[in-house]
C-alpha positions, -999 to 999 in steps of 0.1 A, spaced: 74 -103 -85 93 -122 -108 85 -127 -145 65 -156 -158 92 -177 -179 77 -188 -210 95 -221 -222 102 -226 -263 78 -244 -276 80 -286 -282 64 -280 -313 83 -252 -326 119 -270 -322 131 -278 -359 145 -316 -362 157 -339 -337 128 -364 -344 139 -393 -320 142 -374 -294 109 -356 -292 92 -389 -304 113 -404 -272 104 -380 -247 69 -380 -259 69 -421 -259 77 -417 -219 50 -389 -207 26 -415 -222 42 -449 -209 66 -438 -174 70 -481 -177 93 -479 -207 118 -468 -180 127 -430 -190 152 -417 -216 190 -405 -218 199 -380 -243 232 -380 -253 249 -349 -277 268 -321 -278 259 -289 -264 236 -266 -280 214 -295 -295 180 -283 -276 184 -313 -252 178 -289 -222 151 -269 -240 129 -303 -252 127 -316 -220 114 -279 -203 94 -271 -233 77 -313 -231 56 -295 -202 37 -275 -222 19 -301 -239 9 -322 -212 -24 -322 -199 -33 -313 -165 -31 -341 -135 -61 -340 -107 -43 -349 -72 -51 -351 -36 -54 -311 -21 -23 -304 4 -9 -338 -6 35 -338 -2 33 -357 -28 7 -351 -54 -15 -385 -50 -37 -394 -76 -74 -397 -59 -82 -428 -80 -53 -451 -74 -54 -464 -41 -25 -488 -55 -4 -459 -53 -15 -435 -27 12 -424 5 4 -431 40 -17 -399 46 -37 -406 13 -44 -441 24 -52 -434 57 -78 -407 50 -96 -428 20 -100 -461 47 -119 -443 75 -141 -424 48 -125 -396 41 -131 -375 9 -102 -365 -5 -101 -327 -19 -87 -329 -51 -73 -297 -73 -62 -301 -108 -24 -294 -111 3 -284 -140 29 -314 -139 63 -304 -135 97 -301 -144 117 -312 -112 157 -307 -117 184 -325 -98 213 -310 -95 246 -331 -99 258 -319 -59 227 -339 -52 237 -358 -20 216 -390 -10 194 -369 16 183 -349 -9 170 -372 -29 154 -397 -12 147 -376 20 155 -380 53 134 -393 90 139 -376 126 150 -403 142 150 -384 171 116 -373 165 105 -413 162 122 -422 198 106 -398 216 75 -395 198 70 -431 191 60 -418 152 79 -416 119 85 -376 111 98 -378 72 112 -347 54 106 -352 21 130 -347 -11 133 -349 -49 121 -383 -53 86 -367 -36 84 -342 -57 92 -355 -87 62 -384 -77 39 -373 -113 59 -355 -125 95 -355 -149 124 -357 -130 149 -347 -150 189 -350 -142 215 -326 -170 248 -338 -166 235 -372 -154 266 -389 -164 285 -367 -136 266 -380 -106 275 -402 -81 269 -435 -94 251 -447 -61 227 -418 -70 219 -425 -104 213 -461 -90 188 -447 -66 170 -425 -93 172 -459 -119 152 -483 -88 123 -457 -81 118 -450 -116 117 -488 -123 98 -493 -91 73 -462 -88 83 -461 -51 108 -447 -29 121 -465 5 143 -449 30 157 -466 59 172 -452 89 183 -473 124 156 -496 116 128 -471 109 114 -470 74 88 -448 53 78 -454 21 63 -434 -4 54 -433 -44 80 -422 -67 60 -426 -99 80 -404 -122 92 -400 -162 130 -397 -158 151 -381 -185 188 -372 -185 210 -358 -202 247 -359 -212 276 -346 -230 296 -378 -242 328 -357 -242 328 -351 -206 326 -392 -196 299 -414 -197 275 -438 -176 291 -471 -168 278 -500 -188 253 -516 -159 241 -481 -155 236 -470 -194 211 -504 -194 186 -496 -169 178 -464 -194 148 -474 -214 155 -457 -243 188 -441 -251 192 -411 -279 220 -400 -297 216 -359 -310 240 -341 -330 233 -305 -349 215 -306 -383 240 -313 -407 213 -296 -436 217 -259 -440 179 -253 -443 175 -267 -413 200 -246 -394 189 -213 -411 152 -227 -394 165 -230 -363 186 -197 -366 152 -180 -377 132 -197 -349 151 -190 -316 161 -152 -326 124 -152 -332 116 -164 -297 147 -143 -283 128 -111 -301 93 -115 -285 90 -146 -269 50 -144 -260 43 -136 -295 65 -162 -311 50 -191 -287 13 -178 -299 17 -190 -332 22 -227 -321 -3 -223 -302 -28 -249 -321 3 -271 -325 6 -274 -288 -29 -275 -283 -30 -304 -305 -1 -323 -296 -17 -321 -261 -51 -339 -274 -29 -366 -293 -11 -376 -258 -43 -376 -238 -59 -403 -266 -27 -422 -263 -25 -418 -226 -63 -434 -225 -58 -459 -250 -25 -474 -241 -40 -502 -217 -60 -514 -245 -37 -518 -271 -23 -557 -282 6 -566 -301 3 -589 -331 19 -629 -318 46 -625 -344 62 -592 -326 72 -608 -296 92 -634 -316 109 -606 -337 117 -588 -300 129 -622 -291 155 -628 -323 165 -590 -323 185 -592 -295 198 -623 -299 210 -615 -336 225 -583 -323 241 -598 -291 216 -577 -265 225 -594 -229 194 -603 -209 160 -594 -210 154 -560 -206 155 -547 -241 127 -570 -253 110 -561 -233 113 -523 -234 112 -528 -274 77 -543 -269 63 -518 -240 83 -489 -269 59 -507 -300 27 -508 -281 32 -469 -272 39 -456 -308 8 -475 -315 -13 -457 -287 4 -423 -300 -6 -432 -334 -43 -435 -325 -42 -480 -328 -50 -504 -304 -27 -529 -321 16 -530 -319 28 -540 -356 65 -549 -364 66 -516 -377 64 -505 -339 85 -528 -329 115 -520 -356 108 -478 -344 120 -490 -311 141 -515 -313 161 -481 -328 154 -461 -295 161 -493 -268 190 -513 -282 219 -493 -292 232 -488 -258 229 -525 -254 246 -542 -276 274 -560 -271 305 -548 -279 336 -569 -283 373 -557 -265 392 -533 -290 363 -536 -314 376 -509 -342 352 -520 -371 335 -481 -367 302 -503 -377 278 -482 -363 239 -496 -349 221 -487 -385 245 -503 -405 243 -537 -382 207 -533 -374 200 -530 -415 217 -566 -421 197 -585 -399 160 -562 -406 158 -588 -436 155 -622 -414 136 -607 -385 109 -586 -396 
């Protein structure tokens, strides 16, 4: 028997603000549209995103279900699910640990989406569907390291279910749907390529990481991990009431979020943002809004301010601006974002 792996915890990891503020933004609103981390290596992208599962609270979902069904959202239920709850059926429920599901960059099509017998459907006359990672990761974080390597049709694929919460497959005319509600994060090292442009977009929020650049930080994160490394069950005990109650903050936020509204004059600061800074279409207004009204939930308020709205406009428009043709100004998103903060908010 193999022994348990015990993750660093979220708490414990010393900087990198955005990032944890974006992963956390996404386990509490999977609409914002998931969150690419780009940085070099050893910059605890890998560990956040494993470690983000120990602070989640517990999911109830449908006993024996392929993929872990929610007993109180018909809206969203697979076929079996469905079918049960309309002739009466009670639906066994067990409360479940949400997960970490990894893609691997060999990922082919198939084993992603899944694949039907075809066979099975002529001579049957029924759908037989083996599922894949979209199924699993339905409620759970699919997360991709390396996204920038995959096949771009792939990353397309795992861009329309996230933005869809469902995932179709069609083969010689015979289809099968299922939901493919998930929080998607990747991951990237910018030195080994990056996403094309249409791609890079369809990220809700994007994060730069570098190392800390203060030496009392680095000594911290020297002192932390060899700590961990030593005696990792002891180390994770004392953030134990950390994690405990970062855990109760995302729960309140989690509950709160469809009650909270956003003050008239946001939504024309979203508006003039992107225009001032060049954004094409309409997608980053209206991440930047669904972004304002989660940092509000986190923060306990049932009302989005332009202080919201300027925390992530800083996590959903960098990757979207518009960038001119052998553009060598080196003007970097804070320094153009700073000059227009004045008009808009």
């Amino acid at each position: 028997m193999s022994a348990e792996r015990i993750n660093y915890p979220f708490t414990a990891i010393v900087g990198q603000e955005k990032m944890k503020l974006a992963l956390l933004l996404n386990v509490v609103n999977p609409a914002i549209g998931g969150v690419l981390i780009r940085g070099e290596k050893g910059t605890a992208k890998s560990t956040a995103v494993r470690a983000l599962i120990d602070v989640l609270p517990e999911q109830t979902v449908v006993t024996n279900c392929r993929f872990s069904c929610s007993p109180d959202d018909s809206e969203h239920m697979c076929i079996s699910c469905t079918e049960m709850r309309e002739k009466g059926e009670t639906l066994d429920t067990t409360m479940s640990k949400r997960r970490v599901i990894e893609l691997p960059v060999s990922a082919t099509e198939d084993r992603v989406v899944g694949t039907m017998d075809i066979e099975h459907a002529i001579q049957k006359g029924e759908k037989k569907f083996e599922p894949g990672i979209l199924a699993e990761a339905n409620r759970n974080i699919l997360y991709v390291d390396e996204v920038n390597l995959l096949d771009d049709h792939v990353v397309d694929i795992l861009l329309d279910s996230a933005a869809m919460g469902v995932n179709t497959i069609e083969r010689e005319g015979i289809s099968y749907t299922h939901p493919a509600a998930f929080t998607l994060v990747g991951t990237m090292n910018p030195e080994e390529g990056d996403l094309r442009p249409q791609l890079l977009d369809r990220f809700g929020l994007v994060v730069d990481v570098a190392g800390e650049d203060s030496t009392a930080q680095r000594v911290e994160v020297i002192k932390r991990r060899l700590s961990f490394e030593s005696n990792a069950r002891e180390f994770t005990n004392d953030y134990e009431q950390q994690q405990k109650e970062l855990t109760e903050k995302i729960v309140r936020a989690m509950a709160l979020l469809t009650s909270v509204q956003v003050e008239p004059s946001v939504y024309e600061a979203a508006a003039k943002t992107s225009i001032s800074l060049g954004v094409d279409g309409h997608r980053a207004d209206i991440v930047m809004i669904k972004t304002a009204m989660t940092i509000a939930a986190l923060d306990g308020r049932d009302m989005a301010t332009k202080d919201d709205l300027l925390v992530g406009a800083e996590l959903a428009l960098p990757h979207r601006m518009r960038r001119m043709p052998f553009d060598d100004s080196g003007a970097d998103f804070t320094s153009i974002f700073s000059k227009i903060q004045d008009s808009v908010f």
